[in-house]
Steps between C-alpha positions, in 0.01 A plus 500: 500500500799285436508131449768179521557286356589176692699226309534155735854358443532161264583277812179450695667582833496891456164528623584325822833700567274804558520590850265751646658794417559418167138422432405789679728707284349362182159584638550888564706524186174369330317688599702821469798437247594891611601433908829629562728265670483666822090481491530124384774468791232642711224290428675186561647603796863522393836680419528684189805314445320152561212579274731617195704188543177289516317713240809478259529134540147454420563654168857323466311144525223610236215515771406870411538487131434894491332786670297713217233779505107353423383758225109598489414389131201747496763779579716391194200414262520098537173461694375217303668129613454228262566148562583299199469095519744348183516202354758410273495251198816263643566451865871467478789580676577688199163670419478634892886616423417704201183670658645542837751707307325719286251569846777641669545725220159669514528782784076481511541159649494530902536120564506185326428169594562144417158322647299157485172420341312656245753783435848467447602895651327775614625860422417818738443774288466891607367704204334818454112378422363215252608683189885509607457100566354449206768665299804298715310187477468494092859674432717321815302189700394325206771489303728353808686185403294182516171675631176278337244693745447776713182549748464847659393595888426865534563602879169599605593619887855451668463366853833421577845515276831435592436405885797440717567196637431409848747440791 
């Protein structure tokens, strides 16, 4: 399976400058990041030509950020996901800086994000089992920049990850 990633444009007028083809073309590569351009071109009912243009264009503009494979974590011995909630000690424009940065330094990190309420982010972890999280979390999560507390969700049962989004 392959995934994409979809990136909507800054100015708030993207969304509404995709016509049907174009939204149709984001569907199918959604669902199957692998279509040549002459299947896509099928599937939306035009030229090869058009579709490349149109396809190419959609990258060009930062619609379709990429097109990547989805790996099977059991397959590759990362069957365990762990979500981490973090609060930090601060909650300053500096303080996010500083963790934000050393996140995107740790490769065991699959997304990060800035949130409201209790938490101030919330890490997606993939890890082997409970052992290899317990190792990452007292050698690397802890000892982030800023981070006062950490509260740990073990995945008990995924029923949907990384959906695409509906056109």
């Amino acid at each position: 399976m392959v995934s994409i990633n979809l990136y909507w444009m800054k100015e708030s007028s993207t969304l509404h400058s995709l016509d049907r083809t174009d939204r149709k073309i984001v569907k199918f590569l959604q669902e199957d990041g692998r279509l040549s351009n002459a299947d896509l071109a099928e599937r939306v009912n035009v030229s090869p030509a058009t579709c490349h243009r149109r396809t190419q264009r959609l990258f060009d503009e930062g619609v379709i950020g990429s097109v990547r494979a989805i790996v099977n974590p059991e397959q590759v011995d990362r069957a365990a996901l762990v979500i981490v909630g973090v609060v930090l000690d601060r909650s300053t424009p500096q303080s996010f800086a500083e963790f934000e940065d050393a996140v995107r330094r740790l490769n065991f990190v699959l997304d990060c994000h800035l949130v409201a309420g209790d938490f101030d982010y919330f890490l997606k972890i993939r890890v082997k089992d409970m052992a290899d999280f317990n190792r990452l979390h007292g050698e690397k999560l802890i000892a982030l920049p800023g981070v006062r507390q950490t509260r740990t969700f073990f995945v008990m049962k995924e029923v949907t990850d990384n959906a695409p989004l509906s056109f």
